[in-house]
C-alpha positions in Angstrom: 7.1 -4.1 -2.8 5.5 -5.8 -5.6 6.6 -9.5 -4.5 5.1 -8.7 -1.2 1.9 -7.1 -2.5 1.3 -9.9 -4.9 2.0 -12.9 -1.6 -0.5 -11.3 0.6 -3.0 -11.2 -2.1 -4.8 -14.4 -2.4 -7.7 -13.1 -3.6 -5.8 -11.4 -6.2 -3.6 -14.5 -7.3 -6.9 -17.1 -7.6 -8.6 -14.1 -9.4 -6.3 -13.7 -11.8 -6.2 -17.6 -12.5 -9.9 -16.9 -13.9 -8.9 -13.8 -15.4 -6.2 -14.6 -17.3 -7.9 -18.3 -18.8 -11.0 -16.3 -19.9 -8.7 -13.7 -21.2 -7.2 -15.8 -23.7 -10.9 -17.5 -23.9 -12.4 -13.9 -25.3 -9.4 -13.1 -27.3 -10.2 -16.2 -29.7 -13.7 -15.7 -29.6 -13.1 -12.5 -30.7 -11.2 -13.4 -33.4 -13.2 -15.8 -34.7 -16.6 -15.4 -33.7 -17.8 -12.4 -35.7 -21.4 -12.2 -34.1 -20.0 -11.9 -30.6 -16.8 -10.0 -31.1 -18.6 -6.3 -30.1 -19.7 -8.0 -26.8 -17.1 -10.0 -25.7 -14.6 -7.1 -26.7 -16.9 -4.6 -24.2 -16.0 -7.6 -21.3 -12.9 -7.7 -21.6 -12.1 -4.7 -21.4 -14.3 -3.4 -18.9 -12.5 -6.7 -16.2 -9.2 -5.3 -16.9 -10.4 -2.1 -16.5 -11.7 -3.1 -13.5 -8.3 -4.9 -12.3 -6.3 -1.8 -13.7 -8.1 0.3 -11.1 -8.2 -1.9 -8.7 -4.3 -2.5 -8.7 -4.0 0.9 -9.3 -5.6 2.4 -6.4 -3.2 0.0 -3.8 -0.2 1.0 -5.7 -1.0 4.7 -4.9 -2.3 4.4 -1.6 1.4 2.1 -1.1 3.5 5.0 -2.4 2.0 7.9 -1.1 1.4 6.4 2.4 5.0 5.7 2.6 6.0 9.1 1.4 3.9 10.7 4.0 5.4 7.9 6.6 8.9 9.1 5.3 8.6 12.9 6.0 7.6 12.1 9.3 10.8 10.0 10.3 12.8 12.7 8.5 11.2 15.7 10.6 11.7 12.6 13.8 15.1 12.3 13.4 16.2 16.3 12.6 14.3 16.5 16.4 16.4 13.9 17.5 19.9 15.3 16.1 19.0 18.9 17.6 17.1 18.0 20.9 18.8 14.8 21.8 15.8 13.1 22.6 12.8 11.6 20.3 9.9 14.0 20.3 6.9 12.6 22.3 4.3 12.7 19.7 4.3 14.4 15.5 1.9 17.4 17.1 6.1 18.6 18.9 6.8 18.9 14.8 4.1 20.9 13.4 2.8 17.4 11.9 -1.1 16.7 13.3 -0.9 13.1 14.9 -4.3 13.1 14.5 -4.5 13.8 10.4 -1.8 10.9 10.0 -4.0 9.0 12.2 -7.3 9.5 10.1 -6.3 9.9 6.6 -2.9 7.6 6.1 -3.3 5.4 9.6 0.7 6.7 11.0 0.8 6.1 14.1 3.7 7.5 16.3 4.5 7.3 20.0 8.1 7.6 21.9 7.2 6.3 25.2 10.5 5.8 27.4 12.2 7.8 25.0 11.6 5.0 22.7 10.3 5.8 19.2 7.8 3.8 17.9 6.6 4.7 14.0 4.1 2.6 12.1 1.2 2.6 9.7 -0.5 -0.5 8.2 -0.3 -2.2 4.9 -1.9 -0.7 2.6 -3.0 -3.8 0.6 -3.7 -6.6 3.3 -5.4 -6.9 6.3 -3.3 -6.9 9.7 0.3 -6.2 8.3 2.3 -3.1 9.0 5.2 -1.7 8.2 7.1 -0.4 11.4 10.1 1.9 11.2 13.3 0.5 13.2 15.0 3.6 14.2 18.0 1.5 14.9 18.8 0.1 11.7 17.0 3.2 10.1 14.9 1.2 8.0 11.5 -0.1 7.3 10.4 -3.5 8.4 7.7 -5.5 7.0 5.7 -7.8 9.6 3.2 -10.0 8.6 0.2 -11.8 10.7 
């Protein structure tokens, strides 16, 4: 996960190029500038604060997204095994299609008996991860 988080985030990767140099930058003029230590301590801390959250927050959003994304192909394929067929939406499963939809962006359909199970990335723009029911694994594709 984290090789393809930190690949689709250019922003990220040419932010932390200025991060890290002025990093380094505040840590010696904290050491030796006496005068400006207090503020340029307060900086620091408050951008990697900032970054901590930041990171943070996708990481979380990552994970629980694909947990939620997980129970639903688990409850999928229990239908499957004891119906034969691929239920036609989550709503067949007790799950509300239209609470994945809103709150983690799942979207399921099994049109032609033909499951289709996917939910965008949660750190990029335009990627998703689709579920190949096939292989029984996720796939990552990228725009």
């Amino acid at each position: 996960f984290c090789h393809k988080m930190l690949r689709n985030q250019t922003i990220l990767v040419l932010f932390l190029f200025f991060l890290v140099p002025w990093s380094v930058y505040s840590l010696v003029i904290i050491a030796k500038r006496k005068e400006q230590r207090y503020q340029q301590s307060a900086k620091l801390i408050i951008w990697v604060l900032g970054v901590a959250v930041v990171i943070g927050t996708h990481y979380y959003r990552h994970f629980s997204t694909r947990n939620v994304a997980n129970y639903a192909v688990s409850k999928i394929l229990d239908y499957k095994t004891s119906q034969g067929t691929y239920p036609e939406d989550l709503d067949v499963l007790g799950i509300s299609s239209k609470a994945y939809r809103q709150n983690y962006g799942i979207f399921y359909s099994a049109k032609d008996g033909k499951p289709k199970l996917f939910y965008p990335v949660t750190y990029t723009v335009f990627d998703i991860y689709d579920y190949n029911f096939v292989d029984e694994k996720w796939e990552y594709f990228s725009d």
